[in-house]
N, C-alpha and C positions, 0 to 999 in steps of 0.2 A: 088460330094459326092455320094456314092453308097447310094444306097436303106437302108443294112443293117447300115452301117456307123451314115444316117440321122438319123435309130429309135434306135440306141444304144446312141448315142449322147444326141436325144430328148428326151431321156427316164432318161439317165445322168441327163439333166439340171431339167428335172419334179422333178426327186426323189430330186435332190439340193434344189430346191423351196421348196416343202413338209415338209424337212426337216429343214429349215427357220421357217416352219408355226409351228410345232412342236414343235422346241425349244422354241418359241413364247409363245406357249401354258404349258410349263414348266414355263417358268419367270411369265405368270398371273397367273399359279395358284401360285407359291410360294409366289408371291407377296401379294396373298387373306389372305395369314395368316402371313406373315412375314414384309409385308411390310409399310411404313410409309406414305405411300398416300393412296389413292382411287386405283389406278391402276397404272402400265407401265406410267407414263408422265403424270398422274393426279395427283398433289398435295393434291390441295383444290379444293371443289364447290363452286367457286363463294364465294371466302377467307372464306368458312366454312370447319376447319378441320373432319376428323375421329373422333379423340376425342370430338369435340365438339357435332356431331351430339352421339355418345356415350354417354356423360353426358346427353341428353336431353332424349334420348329415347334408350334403347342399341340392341331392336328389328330391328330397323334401321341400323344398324350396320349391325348384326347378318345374314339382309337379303340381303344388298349389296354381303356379302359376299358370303352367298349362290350362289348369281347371279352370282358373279365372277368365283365362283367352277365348274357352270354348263355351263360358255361362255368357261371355259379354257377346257373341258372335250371335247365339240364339237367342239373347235379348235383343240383338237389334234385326235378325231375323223376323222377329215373331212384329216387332213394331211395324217393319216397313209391309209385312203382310200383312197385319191390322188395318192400319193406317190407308196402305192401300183397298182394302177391302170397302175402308168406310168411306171413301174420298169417290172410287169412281164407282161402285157396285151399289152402296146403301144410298149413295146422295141420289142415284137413278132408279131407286125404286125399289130394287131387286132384293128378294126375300132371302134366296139363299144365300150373297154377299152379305146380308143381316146377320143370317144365324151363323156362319162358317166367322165373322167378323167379331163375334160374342166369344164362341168356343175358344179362339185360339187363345186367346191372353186369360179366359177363364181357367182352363188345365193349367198355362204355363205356372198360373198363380196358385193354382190348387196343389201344385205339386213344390214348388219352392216355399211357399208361406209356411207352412205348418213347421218346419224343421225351426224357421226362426224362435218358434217361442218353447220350445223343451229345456233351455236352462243349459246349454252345455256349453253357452259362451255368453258374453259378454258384449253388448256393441250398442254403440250412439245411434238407435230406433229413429233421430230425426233424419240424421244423414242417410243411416243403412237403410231405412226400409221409407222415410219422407216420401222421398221423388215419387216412386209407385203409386204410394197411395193419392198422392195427390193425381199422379196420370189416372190411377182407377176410377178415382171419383168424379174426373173429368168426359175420361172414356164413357162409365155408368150415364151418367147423366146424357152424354151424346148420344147413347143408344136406346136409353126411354124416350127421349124425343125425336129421333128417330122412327122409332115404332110407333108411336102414333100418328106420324105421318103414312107410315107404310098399311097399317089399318082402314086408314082411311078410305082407302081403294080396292082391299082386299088383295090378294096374291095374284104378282103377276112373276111370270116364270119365264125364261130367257134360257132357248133352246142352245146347245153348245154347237159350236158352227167351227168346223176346219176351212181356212183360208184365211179370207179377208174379214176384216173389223168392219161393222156397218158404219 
């Protein structure tokens, strides 16, 4: 596969991915106001409904929700800056739109995955946590083939320029 082939492909499968994490981040937040669980594949906590913790305290509630609004706000943050990273920066070449393109959704996942698997709740692993992995898998893949396009020519570097877009 040529060079241009690998980062136009790799860049393909990144924006594919992104846009997995994206729509992700449309279903939790609609789900923050619309929907009849906790979250994507969260029913109950530990068989306590919504409503139940609602009847008890509706602060509770109220601040779940919050939380939800501001994880679905920085999921789709982080996508459209992925996303874009690999669409116009990695399909052109560019090494540090590579790496700044790997990093972002790397942390984000490094820092929410681990909390899912300690046992302290309960939730449908295809719904809650599906989507992602499948954008990861598709992300991964777009940014190994990627990278062997960008190898192919060795580092080329793209000085930061105030004004105008070439």
């Amino acid at each position: 596969m040529s060079r241009e082939q690998s980062l136009r492909n790799g860049a393909s499968l990144m924006a594919l991915g992104a846009l997995i994490f994206l729509l992700y981040a449309v279903v939790f937040l609609f789900r923050a106001f619309a929907g009849t669980g906790f979250e994507v594949g969260v029913q109950t906590l530990n068989g306590v409904t919504p409503q139940q913790l609602n009847d008890l305290n509706p602060a509770i509630m109220y601040y779940i929700t919050h939380l939800h609004v501001a994880t679905a706000g920085f999921i789709a943050a982080t996508a459209i800056a992925a996303g874009g990273l690999g669409w116009y920066g990695v399909r052109s070449g560019i090494w540090w739109a590579w790496i700044t393109a790997v990093i972002v959704p790397v942390v984000g996942l490094a820092i929410a995955l681990p909390m899912h698997y300690m046992g302290h709740f309960n939730y449908n692993w295809v719904s809650h946590l599906g989507p992602i992995y499948v954008g990861t898998i598709i992300y991964v893949a777009g940014a190994v083939v990627a990278l062997l396009g960008l190898r192919q020519s060795g580092l080329r570097v793209i000085e930061p320029t105030i004004g105008v877009l070439p």
